[in-house]
N, CA, C and O of each residue as an XYZ file, in Angstrom:
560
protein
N      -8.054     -7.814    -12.796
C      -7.095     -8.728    -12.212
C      -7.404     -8.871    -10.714
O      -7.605     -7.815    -10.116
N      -7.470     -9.974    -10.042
C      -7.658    -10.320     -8.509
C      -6.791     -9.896     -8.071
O      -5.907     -9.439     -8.795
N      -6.657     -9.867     -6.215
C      -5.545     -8.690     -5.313
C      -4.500     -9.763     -5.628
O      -3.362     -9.296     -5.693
N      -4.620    -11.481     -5.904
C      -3.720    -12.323     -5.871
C      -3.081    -12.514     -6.824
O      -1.943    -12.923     -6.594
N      -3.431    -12.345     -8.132
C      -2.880    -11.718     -9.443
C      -1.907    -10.910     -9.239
O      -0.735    -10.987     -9.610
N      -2.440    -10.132     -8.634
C      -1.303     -8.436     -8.913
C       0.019     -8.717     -7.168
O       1.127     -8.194     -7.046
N      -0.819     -9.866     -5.924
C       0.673    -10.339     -6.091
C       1.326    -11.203     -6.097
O       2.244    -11.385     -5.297
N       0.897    -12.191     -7.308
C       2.004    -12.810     -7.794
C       2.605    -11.859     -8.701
O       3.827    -11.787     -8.565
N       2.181    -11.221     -9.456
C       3.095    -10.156    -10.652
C       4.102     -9.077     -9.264
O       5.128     -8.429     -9.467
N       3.698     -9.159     -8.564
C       4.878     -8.205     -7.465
C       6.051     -9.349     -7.068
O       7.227     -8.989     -7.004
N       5.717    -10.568     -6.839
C       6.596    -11.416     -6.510
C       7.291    -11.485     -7.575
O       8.489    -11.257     -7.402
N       6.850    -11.801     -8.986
C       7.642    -12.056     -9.887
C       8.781    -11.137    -10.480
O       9.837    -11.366    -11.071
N       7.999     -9.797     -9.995
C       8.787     -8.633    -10.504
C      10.159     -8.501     -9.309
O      11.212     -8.165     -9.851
N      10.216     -8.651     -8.290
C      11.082     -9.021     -7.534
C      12.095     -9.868     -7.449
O      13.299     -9.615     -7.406
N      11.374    -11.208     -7.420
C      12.027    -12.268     -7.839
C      13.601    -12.077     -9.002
O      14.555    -12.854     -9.011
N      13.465    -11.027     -9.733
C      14.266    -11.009    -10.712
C      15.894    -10.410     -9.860
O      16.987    -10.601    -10.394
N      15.787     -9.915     -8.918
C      16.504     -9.213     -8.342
C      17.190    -10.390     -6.984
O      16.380    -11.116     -6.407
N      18.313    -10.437     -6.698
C      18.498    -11.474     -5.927
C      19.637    -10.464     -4.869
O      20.139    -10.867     -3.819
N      19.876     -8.888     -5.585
C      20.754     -8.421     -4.518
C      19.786     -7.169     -3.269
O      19.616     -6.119     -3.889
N      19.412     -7.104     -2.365
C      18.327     -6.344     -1.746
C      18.903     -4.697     -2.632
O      18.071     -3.998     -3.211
N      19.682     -4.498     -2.606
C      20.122     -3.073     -3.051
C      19.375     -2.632     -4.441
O      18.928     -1.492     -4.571
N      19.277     -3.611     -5.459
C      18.357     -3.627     -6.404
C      16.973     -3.596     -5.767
O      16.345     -2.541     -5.858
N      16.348     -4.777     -5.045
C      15.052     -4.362     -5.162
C      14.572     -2.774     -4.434
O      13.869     -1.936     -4.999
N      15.076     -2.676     -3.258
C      15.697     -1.422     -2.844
C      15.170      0.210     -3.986
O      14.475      1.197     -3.744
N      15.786     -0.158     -4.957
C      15.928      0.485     -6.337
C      14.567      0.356     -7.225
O      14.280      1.043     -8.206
N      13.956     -0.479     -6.759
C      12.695     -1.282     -7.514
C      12.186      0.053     -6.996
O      12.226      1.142     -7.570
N      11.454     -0.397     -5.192
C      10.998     -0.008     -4.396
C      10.445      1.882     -4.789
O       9.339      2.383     -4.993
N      11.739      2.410     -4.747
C      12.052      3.957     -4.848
C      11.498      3.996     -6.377
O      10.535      4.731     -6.596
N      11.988      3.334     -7.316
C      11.460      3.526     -8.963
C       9.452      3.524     -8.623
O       8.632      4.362     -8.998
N       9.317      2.773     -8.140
C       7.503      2.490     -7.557
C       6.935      3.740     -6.841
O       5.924      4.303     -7.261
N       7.536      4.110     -5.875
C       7.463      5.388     -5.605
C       7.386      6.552     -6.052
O       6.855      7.411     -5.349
N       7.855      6.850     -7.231
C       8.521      8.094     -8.117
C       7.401      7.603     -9.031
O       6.966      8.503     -9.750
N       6.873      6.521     -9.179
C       6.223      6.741     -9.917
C       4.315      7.110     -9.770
O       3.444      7.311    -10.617
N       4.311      7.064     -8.456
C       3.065      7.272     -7.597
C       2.596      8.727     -7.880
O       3.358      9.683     -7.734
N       1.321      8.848     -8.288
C       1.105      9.926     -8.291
C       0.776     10.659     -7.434
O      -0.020     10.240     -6.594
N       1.440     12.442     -7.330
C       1.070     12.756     -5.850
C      -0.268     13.262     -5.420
O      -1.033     13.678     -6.290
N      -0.679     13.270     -3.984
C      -1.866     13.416     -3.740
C      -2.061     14.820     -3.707
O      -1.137     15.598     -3.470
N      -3.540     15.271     -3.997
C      -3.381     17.085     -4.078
C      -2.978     17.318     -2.445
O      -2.752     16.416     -1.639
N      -2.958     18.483     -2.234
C      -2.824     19.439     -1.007
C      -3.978     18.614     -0.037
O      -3.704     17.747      0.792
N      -5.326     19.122     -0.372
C      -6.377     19.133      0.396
C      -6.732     17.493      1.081
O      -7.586     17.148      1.898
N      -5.826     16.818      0.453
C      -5.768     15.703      0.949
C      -4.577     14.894      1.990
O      -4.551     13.825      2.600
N      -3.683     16.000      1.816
C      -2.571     15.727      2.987
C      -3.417     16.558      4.060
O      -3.221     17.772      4.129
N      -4.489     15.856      5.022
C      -5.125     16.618      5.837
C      -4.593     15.639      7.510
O      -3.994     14.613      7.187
N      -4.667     15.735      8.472
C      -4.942     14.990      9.755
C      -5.441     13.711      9.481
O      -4.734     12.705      9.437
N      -6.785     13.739      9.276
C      -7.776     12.510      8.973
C      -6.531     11.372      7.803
O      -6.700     10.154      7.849
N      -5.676     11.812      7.101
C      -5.445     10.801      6.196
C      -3.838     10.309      6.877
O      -3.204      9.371      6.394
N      -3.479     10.912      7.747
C      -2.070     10.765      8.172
C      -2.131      9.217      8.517
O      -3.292      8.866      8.726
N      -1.094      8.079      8.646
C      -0.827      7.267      8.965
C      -0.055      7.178     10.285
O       1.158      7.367     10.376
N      -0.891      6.867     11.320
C      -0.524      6.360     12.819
C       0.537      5.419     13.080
O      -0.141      4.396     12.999
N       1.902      4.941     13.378
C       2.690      4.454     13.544
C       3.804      4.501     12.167
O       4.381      3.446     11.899
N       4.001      5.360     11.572
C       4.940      5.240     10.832
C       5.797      6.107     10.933
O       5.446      7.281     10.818
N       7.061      5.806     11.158
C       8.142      6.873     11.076
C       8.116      8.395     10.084
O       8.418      9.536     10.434
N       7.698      7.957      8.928
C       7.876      9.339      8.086
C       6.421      9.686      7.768
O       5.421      9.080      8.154
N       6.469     10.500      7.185
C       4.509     11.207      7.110
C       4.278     10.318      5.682
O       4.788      9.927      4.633
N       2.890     10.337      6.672
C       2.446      8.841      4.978
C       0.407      9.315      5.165
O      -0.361      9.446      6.118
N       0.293      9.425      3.622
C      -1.083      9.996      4.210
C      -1.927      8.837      2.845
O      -1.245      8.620      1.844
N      -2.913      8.389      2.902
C      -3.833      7.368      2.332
C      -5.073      7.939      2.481
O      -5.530      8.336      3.553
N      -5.525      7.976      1.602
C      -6.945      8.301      1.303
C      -7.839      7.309      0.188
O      -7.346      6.520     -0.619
N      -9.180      7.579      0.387
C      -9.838      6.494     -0.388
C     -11.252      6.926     -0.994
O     -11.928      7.685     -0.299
N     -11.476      6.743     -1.537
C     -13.037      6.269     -2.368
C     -14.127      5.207     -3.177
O     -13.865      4.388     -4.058
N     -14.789      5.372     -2.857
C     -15.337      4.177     -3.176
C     -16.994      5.021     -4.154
O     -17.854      5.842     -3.837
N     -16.652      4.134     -5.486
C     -17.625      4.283     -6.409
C     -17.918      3.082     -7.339
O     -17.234      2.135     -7.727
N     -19.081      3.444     -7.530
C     -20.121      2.042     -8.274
C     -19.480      0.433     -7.329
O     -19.351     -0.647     -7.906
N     -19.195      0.633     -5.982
C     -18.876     -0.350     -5.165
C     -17.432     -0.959     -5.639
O     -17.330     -2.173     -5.814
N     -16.098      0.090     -5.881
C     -15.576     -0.271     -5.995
C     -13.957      0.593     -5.431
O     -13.676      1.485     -6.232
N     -13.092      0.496     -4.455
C     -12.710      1.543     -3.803
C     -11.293      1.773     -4.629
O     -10.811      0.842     -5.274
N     -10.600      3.188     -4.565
C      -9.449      3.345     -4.953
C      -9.211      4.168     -4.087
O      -9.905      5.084     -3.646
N      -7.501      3.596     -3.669
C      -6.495      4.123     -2.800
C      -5.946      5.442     -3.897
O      -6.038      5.741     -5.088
N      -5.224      6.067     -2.411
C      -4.321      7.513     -3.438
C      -3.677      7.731     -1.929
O      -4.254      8.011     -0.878
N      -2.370      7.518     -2.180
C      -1.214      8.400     -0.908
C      -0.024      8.532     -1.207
O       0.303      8.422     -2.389
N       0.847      8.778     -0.297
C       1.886      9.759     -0.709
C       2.923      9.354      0.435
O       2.406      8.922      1.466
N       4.187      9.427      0.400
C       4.602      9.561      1.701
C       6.351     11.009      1.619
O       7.065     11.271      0.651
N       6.395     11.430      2.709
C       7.313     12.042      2.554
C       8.780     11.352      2.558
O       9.710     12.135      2.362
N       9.133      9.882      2.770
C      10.070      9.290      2.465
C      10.179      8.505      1.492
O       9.227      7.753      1.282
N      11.451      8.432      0.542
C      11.358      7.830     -1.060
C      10.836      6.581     -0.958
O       9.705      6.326     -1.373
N      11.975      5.289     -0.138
C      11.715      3.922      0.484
C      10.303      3.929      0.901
O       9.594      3.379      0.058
N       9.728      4.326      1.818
C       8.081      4.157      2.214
C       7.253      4.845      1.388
O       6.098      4.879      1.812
N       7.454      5.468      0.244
C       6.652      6.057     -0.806
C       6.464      4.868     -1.654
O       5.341      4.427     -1.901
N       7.886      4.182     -2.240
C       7.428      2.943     -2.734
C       6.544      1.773     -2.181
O       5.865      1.098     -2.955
N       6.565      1.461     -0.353
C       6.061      0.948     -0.146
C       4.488      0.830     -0.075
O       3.844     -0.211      0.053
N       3.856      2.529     -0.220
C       2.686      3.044     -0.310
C       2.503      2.731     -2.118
O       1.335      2.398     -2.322
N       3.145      2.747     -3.136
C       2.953      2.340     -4.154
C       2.399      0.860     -4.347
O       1.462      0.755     -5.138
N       2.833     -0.232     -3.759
C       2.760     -1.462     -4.023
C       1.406     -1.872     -3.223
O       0.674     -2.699     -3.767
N       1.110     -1.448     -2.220
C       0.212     -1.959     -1.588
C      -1.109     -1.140     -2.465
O      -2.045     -1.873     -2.786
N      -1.196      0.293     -2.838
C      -2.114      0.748     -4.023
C      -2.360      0.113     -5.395
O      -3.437      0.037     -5.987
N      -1.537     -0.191     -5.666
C      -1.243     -1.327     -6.862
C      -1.802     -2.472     -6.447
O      -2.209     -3.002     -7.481
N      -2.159     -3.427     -5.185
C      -2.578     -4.141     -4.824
C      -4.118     -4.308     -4.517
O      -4.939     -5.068     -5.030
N      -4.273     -3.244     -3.393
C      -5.678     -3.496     -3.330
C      -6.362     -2.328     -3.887
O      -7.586     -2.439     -3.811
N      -5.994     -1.356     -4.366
C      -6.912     -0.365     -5.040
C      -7.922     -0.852     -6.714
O      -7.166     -1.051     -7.665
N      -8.855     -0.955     -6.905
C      -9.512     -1.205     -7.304
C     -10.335     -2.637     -7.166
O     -10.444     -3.419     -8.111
N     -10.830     -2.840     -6.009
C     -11.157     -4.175     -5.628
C     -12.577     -3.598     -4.989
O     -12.724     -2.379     -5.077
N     -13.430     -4.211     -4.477
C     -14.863     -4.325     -3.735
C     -14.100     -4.386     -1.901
O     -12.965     -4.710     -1.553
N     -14.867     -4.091     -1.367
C     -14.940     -3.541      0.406
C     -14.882     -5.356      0.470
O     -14.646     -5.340      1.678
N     -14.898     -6.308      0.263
C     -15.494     -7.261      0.760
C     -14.196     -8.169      0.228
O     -13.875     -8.971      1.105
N     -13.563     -8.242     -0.677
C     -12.128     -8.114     -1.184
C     -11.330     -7.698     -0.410
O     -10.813     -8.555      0.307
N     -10.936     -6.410     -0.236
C      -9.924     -5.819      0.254
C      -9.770     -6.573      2.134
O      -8.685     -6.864      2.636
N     -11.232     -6.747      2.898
C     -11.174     -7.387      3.817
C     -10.784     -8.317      3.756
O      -9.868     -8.395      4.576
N     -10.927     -9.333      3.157
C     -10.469    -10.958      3.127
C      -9.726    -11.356      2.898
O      -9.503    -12.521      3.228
N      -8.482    -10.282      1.849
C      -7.291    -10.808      1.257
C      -6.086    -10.980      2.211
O      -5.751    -10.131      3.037
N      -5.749    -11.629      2.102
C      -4.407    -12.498      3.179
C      -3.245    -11.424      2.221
O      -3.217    -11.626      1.007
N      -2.548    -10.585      2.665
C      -1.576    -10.057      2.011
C       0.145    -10.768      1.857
O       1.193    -10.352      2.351
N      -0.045    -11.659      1.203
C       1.087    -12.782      1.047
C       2.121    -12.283      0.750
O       3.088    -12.791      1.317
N       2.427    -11.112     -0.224
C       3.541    -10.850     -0.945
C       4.664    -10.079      0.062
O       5.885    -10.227      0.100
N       3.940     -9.355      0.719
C       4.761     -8.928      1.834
C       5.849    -10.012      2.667
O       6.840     -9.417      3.090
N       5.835    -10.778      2.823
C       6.488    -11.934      3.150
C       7.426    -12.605      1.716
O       8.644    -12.703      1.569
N       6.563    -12.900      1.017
C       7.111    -13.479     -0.026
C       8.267    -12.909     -0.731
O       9.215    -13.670     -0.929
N       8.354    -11.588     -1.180
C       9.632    -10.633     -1.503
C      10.419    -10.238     -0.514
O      11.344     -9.458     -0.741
N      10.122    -10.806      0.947
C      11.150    -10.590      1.836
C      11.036     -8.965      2.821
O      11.708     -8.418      3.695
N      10.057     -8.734      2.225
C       9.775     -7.181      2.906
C      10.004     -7.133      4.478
O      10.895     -6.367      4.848
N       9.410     -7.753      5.322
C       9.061     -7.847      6.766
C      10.448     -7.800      7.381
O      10.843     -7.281      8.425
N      11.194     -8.621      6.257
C      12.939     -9.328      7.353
C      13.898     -7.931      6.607
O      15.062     -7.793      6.984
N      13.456     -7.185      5.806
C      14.498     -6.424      5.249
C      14.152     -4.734      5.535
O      14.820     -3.735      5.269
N      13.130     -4.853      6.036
C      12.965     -3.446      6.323
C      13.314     -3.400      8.223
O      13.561     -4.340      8.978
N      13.228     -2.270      8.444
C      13.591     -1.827     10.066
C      12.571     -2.213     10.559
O      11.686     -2.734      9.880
N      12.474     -2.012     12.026
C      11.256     -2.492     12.748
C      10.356     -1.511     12.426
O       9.169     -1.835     12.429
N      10.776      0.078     12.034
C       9.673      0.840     12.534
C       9.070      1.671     11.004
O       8.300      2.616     10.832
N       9.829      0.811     10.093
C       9.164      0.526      8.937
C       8.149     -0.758      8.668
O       7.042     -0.603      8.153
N       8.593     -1.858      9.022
C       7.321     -2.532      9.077
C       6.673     -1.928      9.571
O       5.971     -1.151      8.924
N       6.584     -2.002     11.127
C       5.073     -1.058     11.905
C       4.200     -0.682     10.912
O       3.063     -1.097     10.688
N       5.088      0.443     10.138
C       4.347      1.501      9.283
C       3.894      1.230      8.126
O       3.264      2.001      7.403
N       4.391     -0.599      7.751
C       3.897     -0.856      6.685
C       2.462     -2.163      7.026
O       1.742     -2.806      6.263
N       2.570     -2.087      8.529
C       1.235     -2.892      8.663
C       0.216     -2.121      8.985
O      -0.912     -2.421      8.594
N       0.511     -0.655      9.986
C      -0.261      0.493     10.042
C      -0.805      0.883      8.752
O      -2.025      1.023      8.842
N      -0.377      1.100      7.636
C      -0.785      1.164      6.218
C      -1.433      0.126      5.799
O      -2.407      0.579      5.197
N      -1.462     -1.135      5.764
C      -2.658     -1.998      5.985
C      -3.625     -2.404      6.378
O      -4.559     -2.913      5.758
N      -3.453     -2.155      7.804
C      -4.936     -1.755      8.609
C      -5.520     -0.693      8.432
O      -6.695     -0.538      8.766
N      -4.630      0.447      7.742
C      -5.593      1.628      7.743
C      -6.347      1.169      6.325
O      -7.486      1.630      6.389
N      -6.154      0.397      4.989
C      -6.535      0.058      3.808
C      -7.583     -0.879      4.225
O      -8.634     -0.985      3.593
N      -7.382     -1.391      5.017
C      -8.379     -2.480      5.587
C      -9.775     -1.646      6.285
O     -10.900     -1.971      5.905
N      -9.578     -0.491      7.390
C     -10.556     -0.114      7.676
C     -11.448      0.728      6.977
O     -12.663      0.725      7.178
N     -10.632      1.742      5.823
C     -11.299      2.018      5.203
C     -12.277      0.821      3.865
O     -13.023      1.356      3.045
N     -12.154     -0.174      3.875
C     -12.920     -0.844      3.564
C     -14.065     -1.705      3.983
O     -14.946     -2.378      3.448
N     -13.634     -1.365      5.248
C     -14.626     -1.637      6.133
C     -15.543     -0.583      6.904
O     -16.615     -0.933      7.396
N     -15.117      0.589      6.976
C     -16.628      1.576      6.660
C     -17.178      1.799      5.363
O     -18.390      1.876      5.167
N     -16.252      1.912      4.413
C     -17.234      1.822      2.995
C     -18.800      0.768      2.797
O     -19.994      0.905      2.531
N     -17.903     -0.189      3.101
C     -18.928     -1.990      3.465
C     -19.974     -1.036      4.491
O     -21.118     -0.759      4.129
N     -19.456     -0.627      5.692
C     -20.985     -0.360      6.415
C     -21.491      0.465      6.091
O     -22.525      0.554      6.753
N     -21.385      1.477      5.179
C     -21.862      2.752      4.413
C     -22.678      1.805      3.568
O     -23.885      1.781      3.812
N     -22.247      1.077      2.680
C     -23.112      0.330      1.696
C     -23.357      1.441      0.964
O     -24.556      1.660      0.790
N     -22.441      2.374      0.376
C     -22.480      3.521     -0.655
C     -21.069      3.562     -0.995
O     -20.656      4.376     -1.821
């Protein structure tokens, strides 16, 4: 499925919900359902820079193709680390750079979260972004 596939299926899955307290509920259900990252990977190197609660992202990339894995210590920004893994994790370095991340806007995320949750949810994007962009200059 393309990153634009998976979000229109996030919009749609939203869409169903018209009171924020539900999607809210979405959000945290997405979260809980994330699997957690081992120990050795809640290290420094994976921590997320501007986010209020500890949020750690890690990545790999095999047969040229990368998968996300993180975690966060808050329920709300755990889901939000869910959706964006669901998004661009399993895509090519060259993908993950180019994709315009629409849905974030589109389900209303940006206007309904705090300021210093966005931050932390665009800090979590650029960090998904750069790690796809040393993978790309690794060319491994």
């Amino acid at each position: 499925m393309t990153i634009n596939q998976l979000q229109d299926n996030i919009i749609e899955d939203f869409s169903q919900f018209d009171d924020w307290m539900d999607k809210y509920s979405l959000l945290i259900d997405l979260g809980n359902s994330l699997e957690p990252l081992e120990e050795k990977q809640k290290n420094p190197q994976n921590i997320i820079e501007g986010c209020q609660s500890r949020v750690w992202l890690d990545a790999e990339m095999k047969d040229g193709i990368i998968t996300y894995k993180g975690e966060s210590d808050a329920v709300l920004v755990k889901g939000l680390v869910s959706l964006l893994i669901q998004v661009m994790s399993g895509h090519t370095p060259d993908e993950i750079i180019n994709t315009e991340l629409y849905f974030i806007d589109k389900i209303g995320l940006r206007e309904h979260l705090s300021p210093t949750r966005s931050n932390g949810l665009l800090a979590m994007v650029k960090q998904m972004k750069m790690f796809a962009l040393a993978y790309k200059a690794k060319g491994s």
